[in-house]
C-alpha positions in Angstrom: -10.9 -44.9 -28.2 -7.5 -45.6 -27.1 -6.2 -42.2 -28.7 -9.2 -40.5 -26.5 -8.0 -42.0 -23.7 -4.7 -41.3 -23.5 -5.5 -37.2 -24.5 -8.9 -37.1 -22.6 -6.5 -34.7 -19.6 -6.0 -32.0 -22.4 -9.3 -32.7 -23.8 -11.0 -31.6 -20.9 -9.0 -29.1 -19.3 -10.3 -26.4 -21.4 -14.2 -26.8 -20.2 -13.5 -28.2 -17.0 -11.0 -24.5 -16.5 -13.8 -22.8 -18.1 -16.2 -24.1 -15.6 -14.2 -23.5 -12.8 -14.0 -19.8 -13.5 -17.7 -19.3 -14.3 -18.3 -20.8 -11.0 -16.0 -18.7 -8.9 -16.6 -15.2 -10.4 -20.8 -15.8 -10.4 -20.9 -14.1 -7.2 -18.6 -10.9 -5.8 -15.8 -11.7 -2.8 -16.7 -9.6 0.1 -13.2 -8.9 1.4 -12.2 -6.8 -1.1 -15.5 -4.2 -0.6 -12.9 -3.9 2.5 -9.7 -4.7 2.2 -6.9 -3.1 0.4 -5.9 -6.0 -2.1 -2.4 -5.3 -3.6 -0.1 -7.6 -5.8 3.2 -8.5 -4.2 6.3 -9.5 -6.3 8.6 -10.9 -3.0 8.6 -13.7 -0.8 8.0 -11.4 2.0 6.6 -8.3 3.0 7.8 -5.9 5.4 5.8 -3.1 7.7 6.7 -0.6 10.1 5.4 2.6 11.2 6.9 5.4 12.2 5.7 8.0 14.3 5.7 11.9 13.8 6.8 14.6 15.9 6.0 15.6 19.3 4.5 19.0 20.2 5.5 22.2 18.8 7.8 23.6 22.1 8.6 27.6 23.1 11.5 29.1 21.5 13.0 32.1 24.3 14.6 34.4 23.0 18.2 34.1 21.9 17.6 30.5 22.8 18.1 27.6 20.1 15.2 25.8 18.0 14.4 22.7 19.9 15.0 19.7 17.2 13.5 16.2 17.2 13.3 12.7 15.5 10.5 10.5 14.6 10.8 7.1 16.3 10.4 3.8 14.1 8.4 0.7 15.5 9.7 -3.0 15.4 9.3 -4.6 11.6 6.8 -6.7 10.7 7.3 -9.5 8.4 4.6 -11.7 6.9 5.4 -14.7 4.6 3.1 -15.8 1.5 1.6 -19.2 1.6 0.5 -21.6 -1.0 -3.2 -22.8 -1.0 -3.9 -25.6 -3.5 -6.2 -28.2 -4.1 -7.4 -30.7 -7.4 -9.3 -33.5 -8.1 -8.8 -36.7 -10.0 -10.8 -37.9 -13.4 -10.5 -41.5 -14.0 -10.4 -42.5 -17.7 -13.4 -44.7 -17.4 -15.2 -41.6 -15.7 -15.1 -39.6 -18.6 -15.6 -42.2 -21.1 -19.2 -43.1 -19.2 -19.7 -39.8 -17.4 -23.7 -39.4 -18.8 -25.0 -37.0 -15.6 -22.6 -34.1 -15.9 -20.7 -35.4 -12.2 -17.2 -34.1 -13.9 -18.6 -30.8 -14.3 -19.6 -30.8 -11.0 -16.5 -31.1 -9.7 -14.5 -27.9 -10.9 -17.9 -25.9 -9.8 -17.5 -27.5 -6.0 -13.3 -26.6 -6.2 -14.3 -23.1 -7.3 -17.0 -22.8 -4.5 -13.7 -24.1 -2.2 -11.4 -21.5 -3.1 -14.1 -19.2 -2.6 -14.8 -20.1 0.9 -10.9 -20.6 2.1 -10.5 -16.8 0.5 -13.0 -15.5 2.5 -12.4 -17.2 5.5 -9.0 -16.4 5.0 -9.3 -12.5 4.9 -12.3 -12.4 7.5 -10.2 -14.4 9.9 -8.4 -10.7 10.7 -12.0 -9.9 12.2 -12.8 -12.7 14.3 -9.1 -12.4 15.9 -9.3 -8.9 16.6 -9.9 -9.5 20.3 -7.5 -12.6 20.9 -4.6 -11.8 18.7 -3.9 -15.5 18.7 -3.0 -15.3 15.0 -3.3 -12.1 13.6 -1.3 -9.4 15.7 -0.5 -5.8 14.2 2.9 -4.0 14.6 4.4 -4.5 17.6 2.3 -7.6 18.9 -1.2 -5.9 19.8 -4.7 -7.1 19.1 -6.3 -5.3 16.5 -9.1 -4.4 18.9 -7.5 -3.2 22.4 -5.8 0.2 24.5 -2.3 0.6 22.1 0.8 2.2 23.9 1.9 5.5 21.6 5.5 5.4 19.8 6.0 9.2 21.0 3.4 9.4 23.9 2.9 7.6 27.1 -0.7 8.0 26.4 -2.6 5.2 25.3 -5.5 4.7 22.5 -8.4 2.4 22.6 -9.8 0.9 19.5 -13.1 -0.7 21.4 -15.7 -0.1 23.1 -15.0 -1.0 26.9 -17.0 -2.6 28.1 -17.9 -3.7 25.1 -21.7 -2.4 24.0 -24.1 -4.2 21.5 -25.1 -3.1 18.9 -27.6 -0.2 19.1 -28.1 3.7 19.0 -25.5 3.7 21.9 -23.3 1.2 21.1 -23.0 3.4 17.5 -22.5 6.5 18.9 -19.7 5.6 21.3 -17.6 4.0 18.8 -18.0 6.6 16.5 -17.0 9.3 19.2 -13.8 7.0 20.0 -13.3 7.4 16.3 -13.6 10.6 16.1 -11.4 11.2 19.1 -8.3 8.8 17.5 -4.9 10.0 18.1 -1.9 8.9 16.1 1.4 7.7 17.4 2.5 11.4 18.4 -0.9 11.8 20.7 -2.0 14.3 17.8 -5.9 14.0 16.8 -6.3 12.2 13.7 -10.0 11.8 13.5 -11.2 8.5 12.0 -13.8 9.0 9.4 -15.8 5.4 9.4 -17.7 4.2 6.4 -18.0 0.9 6.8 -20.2 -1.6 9.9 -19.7 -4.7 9.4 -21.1 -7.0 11.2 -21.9 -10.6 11.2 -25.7 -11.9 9.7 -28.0 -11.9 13.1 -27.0 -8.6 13.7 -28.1 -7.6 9.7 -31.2 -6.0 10.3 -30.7 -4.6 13.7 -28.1 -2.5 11.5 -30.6 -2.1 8.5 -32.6 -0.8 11.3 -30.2 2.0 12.7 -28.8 3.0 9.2 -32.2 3.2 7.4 -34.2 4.7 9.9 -34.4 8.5 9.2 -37.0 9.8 12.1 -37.6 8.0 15.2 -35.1 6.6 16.7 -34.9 2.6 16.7 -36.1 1.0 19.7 -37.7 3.9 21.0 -41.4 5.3 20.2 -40.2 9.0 21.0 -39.8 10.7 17.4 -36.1 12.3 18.4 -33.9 12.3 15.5 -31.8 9.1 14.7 -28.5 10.3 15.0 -26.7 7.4 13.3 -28.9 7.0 10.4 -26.4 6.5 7.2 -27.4 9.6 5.8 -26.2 11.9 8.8 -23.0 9.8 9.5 -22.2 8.4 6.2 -21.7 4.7 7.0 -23.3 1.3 5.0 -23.0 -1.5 6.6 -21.5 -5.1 5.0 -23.0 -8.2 6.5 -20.9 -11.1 6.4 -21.1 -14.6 7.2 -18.1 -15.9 8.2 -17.3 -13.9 11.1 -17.9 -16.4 13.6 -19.0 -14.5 16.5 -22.5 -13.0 16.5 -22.4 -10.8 18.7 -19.5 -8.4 17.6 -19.1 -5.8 14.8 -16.9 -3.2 13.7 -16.6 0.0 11.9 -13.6 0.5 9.2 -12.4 3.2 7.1 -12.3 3.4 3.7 -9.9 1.8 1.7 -6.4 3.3 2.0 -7.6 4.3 5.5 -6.6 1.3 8.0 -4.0 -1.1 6.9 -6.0 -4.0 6.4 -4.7 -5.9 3.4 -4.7 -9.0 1.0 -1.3 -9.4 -1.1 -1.7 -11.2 -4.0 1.6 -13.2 -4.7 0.6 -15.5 -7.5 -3.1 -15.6 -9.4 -5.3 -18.6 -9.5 -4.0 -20.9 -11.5 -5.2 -24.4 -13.1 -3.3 -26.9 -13.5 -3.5 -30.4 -15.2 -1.1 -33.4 -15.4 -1.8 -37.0 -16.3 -1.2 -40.4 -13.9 0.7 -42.3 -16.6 -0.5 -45.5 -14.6 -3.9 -45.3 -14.5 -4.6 -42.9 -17.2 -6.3 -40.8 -14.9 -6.9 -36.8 -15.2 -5.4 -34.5 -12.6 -7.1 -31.1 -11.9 -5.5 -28.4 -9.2 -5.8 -25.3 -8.7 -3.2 -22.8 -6.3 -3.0 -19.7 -5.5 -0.2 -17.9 -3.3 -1.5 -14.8 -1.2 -1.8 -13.9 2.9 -3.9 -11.2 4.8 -2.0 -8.8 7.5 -3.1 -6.1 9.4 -0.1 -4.0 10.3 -2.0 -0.7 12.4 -5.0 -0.7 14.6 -5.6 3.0 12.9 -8.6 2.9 11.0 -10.6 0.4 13.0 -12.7 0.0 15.6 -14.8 -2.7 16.9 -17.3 -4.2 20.1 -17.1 -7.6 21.1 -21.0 -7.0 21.8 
């Protein structure tokens, strides 16, 4: 018993790891069905954009090309953080542990990291109209009218006033989408394949994608004109945006500059309190979401 006791840590570890994992990969994360994940090897990373050119100008003759330059925004710089948390086994817990409460406990940390992940990346959404935390290049809102590097024109990225969503509230945010400009005023339709929104408004958007004939809400038999299989766009309930009354349509991946940098994996860790004889159990991971352009995604506050 007492050689038990003072091994019981690395003893352990390999189920208690194993359980942890099984746990966390039973179901699929939902921010990656959206955002760009990438793995980052700095402390730091770095964004700007940059516009292109401006308009194409008259050339007279025997008069000189007209040149220009791009302009480059402000940088952005976000910093990785550490997330971490463990649990503690006491020596007389594993000795008399007869219920299975130890292997509880990595399933419960697993179900944690989950959670924090998700509410991590998702957090991007439910800021888009306050930019309290997560602003894009230059300071703006993800969701709001953007000044142009090369254009005193603006863009809006939402609907205003903001519209619920519906039929209409569908088709003016894809027309704004298909109407984007980039930072030279120059169209650059957005091509929206994702809605997301939060679960009350689920089947209100099951309702407008899946309809084919009739449209929603109505009992006329006009055509539904953002049923997914005219406009191309599934929508992606998810639970931990915390306002239910907004949604949002988003590019594809590689379309919008929403993104997840991995810094350092998951990792398990285990140590041993040399005064107790306890078991110590962490686990860490090093990552942080950014959004670094409004391009790409639109949204109503409802």
């Amino acid at each position: 018993m007492a050689t038990f006791s003072g091994a019981f840590a690395e003893l352990l570890e390999p189920r208690l790891r194993e359980v942890y994992f099984n746990e966390y990969d039973q179901e699929p994360l939902l921010f990656p069905q959206v955002f760009n994940r990438k793995t980052s090897k700095r402390a730091f990373e770095d964004a700007l954009k940059v516009s292109g050119f401006g308009p194409i100008a008259v050339k007279g003759e025997g008069q000189p090309v007209a040149y220009d330059d791009p302009i480059q925004s402000d940088r952005k710089r976000t910093v990785h953080t550490v997330y971490a948390l463990g649990f503690r086994v006491t020596m007389e817990m594993a000795d008399d542990d007869l219920y299975g409460i130890i292997d509880q406990m990595p399933k419960d940390l697993a179900r944690s990291t989950r959670h924090h992940q998700e509410t991590l990346a998702w957090g991007v959404f439910n800021d888009a109209f306050a930019g309290a935390v997560h602003t894009t290049i230059g300071g703006d809102n993800l969701c709001q009218i953007h000044a142009l590097l090369k254009s005193t024109n603006t863009y809006e990225n939402q609907s205003n006033p903001p519209i619920a969503l519906s039929v209409t509230g569908m088709e003016d945010l894809l027309t704004i989408a298909r109407t984007m400009v980039d930072e030279s005023d120059r169209f650059t339709p957005g091509n929206p394949k994702t809605l997301i929104v939060p679960p009350d408004l689920k089947f209100e958007a099951d309702r407008l994608l899946d309809t084919t004939r009739g449209e929603p809400g109505t009992d006329e038999n006009q055509i539904n004109t953002v049923a997914t299989n005219r406009i191309g766009v599934t929508q992606l309930d998810v639970p931990y945006l915390t306002s239910d009354t907004a949604w949002f349509l988003v590019n594809a991946k590689g379309g919008h500059t929403l993104h997840w940098f991995d810094r350092k994996d998951i990792t398990w860790g285990t140590s041993k309190d040399t005064q107790t004889k306890d078991a110590l159990y962490d686990i860490l991971y090093r990552a942080h979401v950014t959004v670094d352009n409004w391009a790409g995604v639109w949204g109503s506050s409802g």
